[in-house]
C-alpha positions, 0 to 999 in steps of 0.5 A: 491618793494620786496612785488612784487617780494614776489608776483611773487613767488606765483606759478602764473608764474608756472601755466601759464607756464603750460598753455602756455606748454599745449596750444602749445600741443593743437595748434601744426601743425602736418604737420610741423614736418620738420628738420626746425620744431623740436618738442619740447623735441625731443631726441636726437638732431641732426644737419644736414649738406651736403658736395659735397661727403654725408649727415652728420647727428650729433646725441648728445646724451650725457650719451649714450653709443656707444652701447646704439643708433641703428641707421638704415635706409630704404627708404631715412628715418633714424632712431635713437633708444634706451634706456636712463638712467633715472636720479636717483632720490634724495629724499631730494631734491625738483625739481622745472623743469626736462626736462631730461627724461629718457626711450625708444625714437625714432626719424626718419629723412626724408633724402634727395634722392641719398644717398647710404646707404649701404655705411653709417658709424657711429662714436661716440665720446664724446656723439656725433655720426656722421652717414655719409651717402655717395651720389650716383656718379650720384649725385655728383658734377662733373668739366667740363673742357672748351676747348679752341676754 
């Protein structure tokens, strides 16, 4: 039993690991890069909510600092910008898997039409930054009162 599992550590499990990794590469569809298709290692990553009153989009970002993320928006289109920290490196020990990167990234976001944002506010909090994007009056939602006849 223990002669499989001695077997198993051989780094054939690596190599397909690498194989398979290298196959979604190859075989990824461009053309489903939507909010509800995330490329695989895509950073920072987000949530996105709606309210009767605006567009919330949640970054998380942790190691990030306040300053550290620019975040801008033109043509319904938001951008998130900046710089992460590299991890500092360890000579002595031996990584086996390192999915923390660090360096430049970049991510934009397709938002949806009648959102003002000249109105937009961020927060940051914990790692965590909110960027609150109001809707347009027209947009909102509106009671209309019956009268009775």
């Amino acid at each position: 039993m223990f002669a499989d599992l001695k077997r198993l550590d051989s780094g054939l499990w690596q190599e397909l690991g690498g194989l398979r990794q290298w196959l979604d590469e190859v075989m990824s569809d461009p053309a489903a890069a939507d909010i509800r298709a995330v490329p695989r290692g895509s950073f920072p990553m987000i949530n996105l909510a709606r309210t009767d009153d605006a567009v919330r989009v949640y970054v998380f970002a942790p190691g990030l600092a306040a300053d550290a993320l620019e975040i801008s928006i033109q043509d319904n289109l938001l951008t998130l910008r900046g710089e992460r920290p590299a991890a500092p490196d360890n000579d002595e020990r031996v990584e086996f898997r390192r999915e923390r990167f660090g360096g430049d990234f970049s991510r934009t976001i397709a938002l949806p039409d009648g959102l003002d944002g000249e109105r937009a506010e961020a927060r940051y909090r914990d790692g965590v930054f909110e960027v609150v994007l109001p809707k347009r009056e027209e947009l909102k939602p509106r009671r209309i009162s019956v009268q009775a006849a």
